[in-house]
N, C-alpha and C positions, 0 to 999 in steps of 0.2 A: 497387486490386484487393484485394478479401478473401483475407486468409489464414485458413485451418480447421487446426483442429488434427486430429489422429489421427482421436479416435473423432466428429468433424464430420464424414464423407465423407460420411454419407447426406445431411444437408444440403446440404453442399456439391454432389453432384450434381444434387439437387431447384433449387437455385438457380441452375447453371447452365444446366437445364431451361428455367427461367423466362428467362433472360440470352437462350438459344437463338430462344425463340418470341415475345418481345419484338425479336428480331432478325427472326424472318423475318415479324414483322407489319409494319414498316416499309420493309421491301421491295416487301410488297405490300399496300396499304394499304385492297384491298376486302375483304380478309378480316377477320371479324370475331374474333375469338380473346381477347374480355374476361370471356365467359365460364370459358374454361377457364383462363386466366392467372388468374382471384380463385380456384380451384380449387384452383389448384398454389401460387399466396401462399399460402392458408389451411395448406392441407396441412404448407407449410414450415414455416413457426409455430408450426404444433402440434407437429413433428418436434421444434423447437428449444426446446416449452416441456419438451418430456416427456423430452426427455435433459438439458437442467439440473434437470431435480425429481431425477437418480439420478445424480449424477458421481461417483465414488468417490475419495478423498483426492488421490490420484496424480493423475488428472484436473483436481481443483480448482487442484494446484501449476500443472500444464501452465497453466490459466487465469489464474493469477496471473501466469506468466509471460511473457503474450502482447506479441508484439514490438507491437501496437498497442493495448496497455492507457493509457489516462492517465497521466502522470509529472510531476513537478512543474514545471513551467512548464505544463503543459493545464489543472492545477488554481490557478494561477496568473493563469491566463488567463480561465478559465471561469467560480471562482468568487471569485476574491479583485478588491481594485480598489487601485490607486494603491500598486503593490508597487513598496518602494525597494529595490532590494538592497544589502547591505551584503557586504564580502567582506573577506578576509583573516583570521588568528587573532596577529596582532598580536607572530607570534614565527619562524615560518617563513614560511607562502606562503596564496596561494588556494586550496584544495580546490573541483575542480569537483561532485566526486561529492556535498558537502552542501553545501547551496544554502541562503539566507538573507534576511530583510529584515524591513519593516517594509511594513504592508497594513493594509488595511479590510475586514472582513467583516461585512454586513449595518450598514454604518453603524458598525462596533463597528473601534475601531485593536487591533490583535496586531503581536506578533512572529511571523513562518512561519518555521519550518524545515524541509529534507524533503530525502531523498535524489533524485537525478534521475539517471534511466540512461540516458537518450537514446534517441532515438526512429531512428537513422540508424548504417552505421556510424565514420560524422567523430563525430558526438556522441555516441558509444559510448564512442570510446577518448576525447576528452575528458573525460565523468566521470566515464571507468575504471569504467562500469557500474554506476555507483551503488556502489563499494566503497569506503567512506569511509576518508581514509588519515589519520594523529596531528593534522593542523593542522586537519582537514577538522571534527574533533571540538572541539577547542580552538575553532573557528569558534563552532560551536556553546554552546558553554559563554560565551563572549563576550555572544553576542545574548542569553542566557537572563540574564547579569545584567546587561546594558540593559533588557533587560524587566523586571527588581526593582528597578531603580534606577527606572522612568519609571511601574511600576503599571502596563503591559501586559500584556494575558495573551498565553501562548504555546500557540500550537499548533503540533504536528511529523506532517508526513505522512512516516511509515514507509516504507520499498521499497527494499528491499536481499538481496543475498544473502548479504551478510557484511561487517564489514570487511577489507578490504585484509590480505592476508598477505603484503606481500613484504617483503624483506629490509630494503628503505629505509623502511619502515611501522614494522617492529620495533625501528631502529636508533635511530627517533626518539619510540618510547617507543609504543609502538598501544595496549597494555595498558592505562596509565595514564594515558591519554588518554580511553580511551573507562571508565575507571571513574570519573572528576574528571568524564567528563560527564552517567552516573548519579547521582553525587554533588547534580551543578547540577540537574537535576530535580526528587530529592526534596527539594534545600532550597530551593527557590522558595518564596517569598510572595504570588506572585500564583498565580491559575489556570493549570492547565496539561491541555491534550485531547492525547492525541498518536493519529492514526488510522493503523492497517494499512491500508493501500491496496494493495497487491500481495505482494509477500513480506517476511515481518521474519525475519530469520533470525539467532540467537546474538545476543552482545553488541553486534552492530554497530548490529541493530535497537534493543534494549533502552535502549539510550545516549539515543536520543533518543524513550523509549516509556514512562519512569516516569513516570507521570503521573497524578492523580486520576480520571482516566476515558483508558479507554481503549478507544476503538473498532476496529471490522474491517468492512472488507466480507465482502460475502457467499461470494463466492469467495476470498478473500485465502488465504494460511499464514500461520503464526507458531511458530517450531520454534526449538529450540537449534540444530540442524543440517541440512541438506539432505536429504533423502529418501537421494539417492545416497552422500553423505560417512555417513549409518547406513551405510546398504545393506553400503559399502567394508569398514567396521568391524567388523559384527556377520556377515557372511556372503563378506568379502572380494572380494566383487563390486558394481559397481554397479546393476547387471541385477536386482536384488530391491529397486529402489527403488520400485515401488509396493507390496510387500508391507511396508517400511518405514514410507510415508507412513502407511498404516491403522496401526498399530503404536504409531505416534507423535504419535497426538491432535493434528493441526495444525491442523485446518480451524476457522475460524468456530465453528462450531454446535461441537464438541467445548469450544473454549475457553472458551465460555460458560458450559457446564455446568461447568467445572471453577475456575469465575472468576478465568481470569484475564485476559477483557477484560467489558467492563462492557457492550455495546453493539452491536448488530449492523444492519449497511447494508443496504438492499438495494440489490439491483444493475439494470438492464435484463436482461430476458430474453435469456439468449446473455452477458454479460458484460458488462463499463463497456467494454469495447474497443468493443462492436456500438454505442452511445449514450454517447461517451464528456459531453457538454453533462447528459446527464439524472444519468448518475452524477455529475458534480462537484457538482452541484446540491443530490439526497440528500443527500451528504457535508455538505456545507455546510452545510443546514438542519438535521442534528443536530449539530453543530460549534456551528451557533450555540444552538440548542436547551441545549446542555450547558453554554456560558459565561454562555447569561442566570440560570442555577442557580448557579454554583457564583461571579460575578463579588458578590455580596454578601456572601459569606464572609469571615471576617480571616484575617491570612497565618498566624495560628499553626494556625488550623482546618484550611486547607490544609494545612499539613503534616503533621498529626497524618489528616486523612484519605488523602494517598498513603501516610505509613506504615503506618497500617490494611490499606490493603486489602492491600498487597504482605506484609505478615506473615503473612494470611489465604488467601491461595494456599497449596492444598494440605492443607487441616485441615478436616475433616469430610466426607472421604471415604470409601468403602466401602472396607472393607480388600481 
């Protein structure tokens, strides 16, 4: 069953419209009613292209947020082949929340890494939401130098809403876990894409998002903080978190203009949730799109071009 968010209900009732008279056409099978069902498809369509040409920041979050957006095993599934996973950080434990291995994409071997929030909620609290906790990162930095050591490039699908704040995160180091994993980004030698897929939010994203290209979907965020955790801050409530989101340049088309991602996806009409097979797809063919550029380069150019650009964030803006 589709879930609709908030400002979906007009859709959402046009659709169960359609649901309704697709039901009572089967009931009674002499009635003809294909004309007015392509009537009320078309109608929906149109409903649903003209409210995503105008979603405002806050909306966009909601979208990134949707319990049935792609997560890494859908993109796992959809568009990578012969994914090995590799687990452990070789010092505490497993982290479910960041996920890992070795894949093929378009004929080409990578390292993937990506947060995974689950799709349920058993696989929710398994990887704790995609909130990546100190080994979960060290995981990471692991695969990133198998990937310089073997000449793989890597790419990391982004979607998180932060890492892990709790008590046992901090105890065993979150901070400098997820800076050693920035660190392993920009000192990579090989290629490295890392794509926003639904929310990158603060350090937790950024860990696994330094990277010479950096992509977004269409809908995606990408913020130092949550719309609501501003909100909390700057007006003590969370209830001003869409007048935050605008505020806080998060969406796609903002970051672009402001470079600091390099790349923009499109998504299906309605979101990668409505067609999740078409958006893995996208993604993918700019993924690979990116690595057949950047995989003849030498490892020093690589580095000197993720330091470029990330120095470059933020200089040559209007005062």
């Amino acid at each position: 069953m589709a879930s609709f968010l908030e400002f979906e209900k007009p859709v959402a009732e046009l659709e169960a419209k359609i649901a309704d008279l697709r039901s009572a056409a089967g009931e009674d099978g002499d009635v003809d009613i294909s004309n007015e069902l392509q009537r009320l498809e078309l109608k929906s369509a149109r409903l649903l292209e003209s409210t995503y040409a105008n979603l405002s920041p806050w909306q966009k979050t909601q979208v990134a947020r949707h319990s049935s957006r792609p997560h890494f095993h859908d993109y796992v599934a959809l568009g990578f082949d012969h994914f090995m996973p590799l687990g452990g950080d070789r010092l505490y434990g497993d982290d479910q929340a960041i996920m890992g291995g070795l894949a093929t994409l378009r004929g080409r071997k990578v390292v993937l890494i990506g947060h995974e929030k689950g799709n349920d909620t058993e696989s929710r609290i398994r990887h704790n939401f995609g909130m990546g906790k100190p080994e979960g990162y060290r995981k990471a930095i692991r695969l990133m130098e198998l990937a310089d050591r073997f000449g793989l490039p890597v790419v990391t699908l982004v979607d998180t809403s932060g890492a892990f704040p709790g008590i046992e995160a901090e105890e065993r180091g979150q901070a400098e876990a997820i800076a050693r994993s920035t660190e392993a980004c920009l000192g990579l030698g090989v290629p490295m894409v890392a794509a926003i897929v639904g929310e990158g939010g603060s350090g937790g994203a950024v860990a696994l998002a330094s990277a010479e290209r950096v992509l977004m979907f269409q809908y995606a965020v990408y913020s130092v903080i949550s719309p609501e955790g501003c909100a909390s801050i700057l007006w003590r409530t969370a209830e001003k978190a869409p007048q935050a989101a605008e505020a806080m340049k998060l969406t796609a088309q903002n970051l672009l203009d402001l470079k600091v991602i390099d790349r923009i996806v499109q998504e299906p009409i309605g979101g990668a949730h409505r067609d999740p097979a078409a958006a893995v797809a996208s993604l993918a063919d700019a993924i690979d799109d990116e690595l057949e550029a950047l995989c003849v380069l030498p490892a020093e150019q690589l580095r000197r071009q993720r330091e470029d650009r990330f120095l470059a964030i933020g200089r040559d803006l209007p005062n």
